[in-house]
N, C-alpha and C positions, 0 to 999 in steps of 0.2 A: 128340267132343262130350260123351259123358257122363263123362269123365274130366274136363273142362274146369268140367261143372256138379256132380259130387263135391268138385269143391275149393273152389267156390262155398258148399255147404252146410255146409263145415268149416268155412269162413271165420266162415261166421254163427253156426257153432255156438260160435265161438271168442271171438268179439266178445263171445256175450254172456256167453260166463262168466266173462271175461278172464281168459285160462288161457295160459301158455305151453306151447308143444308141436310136437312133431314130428312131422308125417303125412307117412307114406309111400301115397297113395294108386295111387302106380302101378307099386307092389313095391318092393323093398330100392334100386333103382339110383336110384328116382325122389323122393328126400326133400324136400319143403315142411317149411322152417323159419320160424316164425312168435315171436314174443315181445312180444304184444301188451299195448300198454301205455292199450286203450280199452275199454271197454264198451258193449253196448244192448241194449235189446230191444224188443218190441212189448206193450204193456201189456194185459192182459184180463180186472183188476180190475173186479169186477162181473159176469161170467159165471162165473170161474174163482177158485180158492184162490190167490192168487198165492203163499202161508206153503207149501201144502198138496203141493210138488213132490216128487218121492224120487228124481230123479238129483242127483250130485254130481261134484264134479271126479274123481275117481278111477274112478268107473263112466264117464264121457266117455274121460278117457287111454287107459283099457284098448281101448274100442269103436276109437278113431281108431288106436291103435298097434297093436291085436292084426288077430287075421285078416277077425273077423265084421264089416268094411264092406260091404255086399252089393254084388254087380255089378249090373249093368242101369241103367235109370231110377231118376231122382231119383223119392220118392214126392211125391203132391204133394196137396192139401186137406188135413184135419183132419190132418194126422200133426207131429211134431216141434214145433217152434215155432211152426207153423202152428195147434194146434190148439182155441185159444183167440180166434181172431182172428175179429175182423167188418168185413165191406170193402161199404162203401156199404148198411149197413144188411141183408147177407145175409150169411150164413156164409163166411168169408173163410178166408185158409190158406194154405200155401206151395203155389207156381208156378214153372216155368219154360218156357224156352222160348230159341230157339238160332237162328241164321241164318249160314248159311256165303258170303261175299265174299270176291273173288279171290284163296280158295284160304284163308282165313281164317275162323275157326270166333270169331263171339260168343254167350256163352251167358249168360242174366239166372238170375237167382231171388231170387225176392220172396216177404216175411210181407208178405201185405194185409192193413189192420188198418187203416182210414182212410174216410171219406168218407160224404156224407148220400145216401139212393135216387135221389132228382131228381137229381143230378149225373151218376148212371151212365151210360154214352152204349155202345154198342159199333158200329163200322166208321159214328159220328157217330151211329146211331140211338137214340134218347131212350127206351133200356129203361127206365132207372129210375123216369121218369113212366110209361111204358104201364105199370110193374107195381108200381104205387104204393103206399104202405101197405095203401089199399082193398080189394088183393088178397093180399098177402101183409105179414104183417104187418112192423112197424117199430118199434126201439126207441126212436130220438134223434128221429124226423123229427116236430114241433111241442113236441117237450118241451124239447131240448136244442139246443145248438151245435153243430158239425162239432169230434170229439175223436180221436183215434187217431194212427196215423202208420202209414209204409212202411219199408221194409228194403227195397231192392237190390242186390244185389251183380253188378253186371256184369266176366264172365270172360272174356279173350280170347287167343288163341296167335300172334295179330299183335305182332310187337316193339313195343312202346311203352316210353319214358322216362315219368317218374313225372309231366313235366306234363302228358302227353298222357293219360294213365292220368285225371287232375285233368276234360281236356276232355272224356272219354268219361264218365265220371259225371257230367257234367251233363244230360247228352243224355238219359238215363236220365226225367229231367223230363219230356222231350218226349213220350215213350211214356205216362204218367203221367197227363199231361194231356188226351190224347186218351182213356183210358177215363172220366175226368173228375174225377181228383183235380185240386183246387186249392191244396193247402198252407194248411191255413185255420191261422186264430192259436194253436190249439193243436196241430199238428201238429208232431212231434219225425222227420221225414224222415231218413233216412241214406240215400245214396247212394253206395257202394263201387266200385272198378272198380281192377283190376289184370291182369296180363299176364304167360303164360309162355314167352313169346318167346326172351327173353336166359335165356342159364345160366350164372351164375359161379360157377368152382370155387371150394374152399375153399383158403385159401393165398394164394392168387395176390395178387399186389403190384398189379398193373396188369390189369383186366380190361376187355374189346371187346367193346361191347356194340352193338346196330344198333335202327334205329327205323324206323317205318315214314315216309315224303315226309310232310312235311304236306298236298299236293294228294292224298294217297290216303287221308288220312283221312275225307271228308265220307262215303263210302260205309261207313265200319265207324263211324259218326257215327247214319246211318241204321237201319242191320243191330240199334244200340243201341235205338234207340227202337220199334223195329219189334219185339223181342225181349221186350222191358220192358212194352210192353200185351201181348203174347201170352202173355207167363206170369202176369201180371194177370188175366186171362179165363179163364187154364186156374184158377188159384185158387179162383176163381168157381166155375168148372162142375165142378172132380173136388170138393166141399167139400160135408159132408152135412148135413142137418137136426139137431143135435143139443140136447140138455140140459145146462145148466150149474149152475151154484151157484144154491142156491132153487129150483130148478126153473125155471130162467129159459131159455126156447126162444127160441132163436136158427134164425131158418128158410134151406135152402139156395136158391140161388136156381132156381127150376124150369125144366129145360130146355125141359120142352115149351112152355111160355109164352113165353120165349125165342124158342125155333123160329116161333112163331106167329105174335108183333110181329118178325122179320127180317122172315118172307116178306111180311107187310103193307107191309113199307117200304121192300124191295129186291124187290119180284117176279120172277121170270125168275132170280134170282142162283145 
C-alpha cells in the first residue's frame, strides 16, 4: 500500500513540473517510466509567493532517482504541494488514504485546495456550518466565490486497461462530493487514476496484458470513493495553522470542535 501511494506522489510531483523521468521507487528491478507531456498544480496565490519557490527540476531528478525517497508513510498536510493549499476555507494539504478489495490495494492522494466552510459535510454531518466563520475564521465565505481546485490521483495494483483506469477516475467525484466539494465554476479539478497491474517488458513485439471482469469492478468503483474522502479528511486533520504571504492566517481546522459537533450528531458512534 505505501509503495502503491509513493508512486501516487511521484505522479503528482511529475504532473506538475512536467518533467520527464524515471523512478525507480521499488529498487533497481522495479522501474516507472513516465514522459509526461501534461501539467498542473493547485494554485496558492494570495497565501504564498507562487515567483518565491527554490526547488527546480534538477533538485526533483536527483530526489526521485537517487536513494533519499524515504520509506514509510506518505507525509501528509502542510508538507510538499500541500503546503499552500486551503480546503473548504481551513488549512488544507496533501492526504491519503487506501482500501484493500478482493485481495486488491486502491490508494487516493489528494492536494485539497477547493471549497466554501458551509459545504464541508464529514460521515453527511454539516461541520462546516457547526464551525462557521463565527468560530473560526474565513477567508472567501461572504467576500468571494467558491475558487480552488483538487488533485487526485487514484493508485491501484488491480489490472485495469486504460478505459477502466478512465471509469475509476471518475469515481474519485463520488468521494469528493460526499466531503462536499461541488466543482463550482472556477474549479480546475484533475482526477488521475492508473494501475500496476500489467508489466510489459521492454522489447517485446506482442505483450499480454489482463483486466480485471467488468462485474468486479463496482467494488474497486467503491474502495475509490471511499479512499478519496478519507484522504480528504486526513488533509484536513494532519494540516496546521499556519502564516502566509502578509501575514495572512490561514486557521487549521480544530480537532477538538470536530470531535464535539460528531458526538452531538452521532452519539453512541
Amino acid at each position: 500500500m505505501e509503495v502503491i501511494l509513493k508512486i501516487a506522489a511521484v505522479v503528482v510531483a511529475l504532473g506538475a513540473l512536467s518533467l520527464p523521468a524515471h523512478a525507480a521507487p521499488g529498487g533497481s528491478n522495479t522501474v516507472i517510466r513516465f514522459s509526461p507531456d501534461f501539467a498542473w498544480l493547485t494554485g496558492s496565490a494570495g497565501y504564498s509567493d507562487p515567483n518565491g519557490g527554490t526547488e527546480n527540476g534538477s533538485t526533483f531528478r536527483w530526489s526521485v532517482n537517487g536513494t533519499n525517497v524515504a520509506a514509510g508513510p506518505v507525509a501528509e498536510g502542510n508538507v510538499g504541494g500541500g503546503t499552500g493549499m486551503i480546503c473548504h476555507e481551513f488549512k488544507g494539504g496533501t492526504g491519503t488514504a487506501s482500501r484493500v478489495v478482493n485481495g486488491y490495494t486502491v490508494g487516493a492522494l489528494v492536494q485539497a485546495n477547493y471549497g466554501m466552510r458551509g459545504q464541508l459535510r464529514v460521515d453527511g454531518v454539516p461541520v462546516g456550518q457547526e464551525i462557521g466563520p463565527a468560530v473560526v475564521p474565513a477567508h472567501r465565505s461572504g467576500v468571494a466565490p467558491e475558487g480552488g481546485s483538487i488533485i487526485v490521483v487514484l493508485a491501484t495494483d488491480a489490472p485495469l486497461l486504460p478505459i477502466q483506469c478512465q471509469r475509476l477516475a471518475r469515481r474519485a467525484t463520488t468521494g469528493l462530493a460526499w466531503v462536499g466539494g461541488i466543482g463550482g465554476n472556477g474549479s480546475g479539478d484533475i482526477f488521475l487514476a492508473f494501475s500496476t497491474g500489467n508489466h510489459i517488458r521492454p522489447g517485446e513485439a506482442i505483450s499480454n496484458v489482463g483486466m480485471l471482469a467488468p462485474d468486479a469492478m463496482t467494488d474497486v468503483f467503491q474502495a475509490a470513493a471511499e479512499a478519496t474522502e478519507e484522504a480528504i479528511l486526513n488533509a484536513l486533520c494532519m494540516a496546521k495553522t499556519m502564516t502566509g504571504r502578509d501575514g495572512r492566517v490561514i486557521h487549521a481546522l480544530p480537532l477538538d470542535r470536530l470531535q464535539a459537533v460528531m458526538r452531538r450528531h452521532r452519539p453512541g458512534a
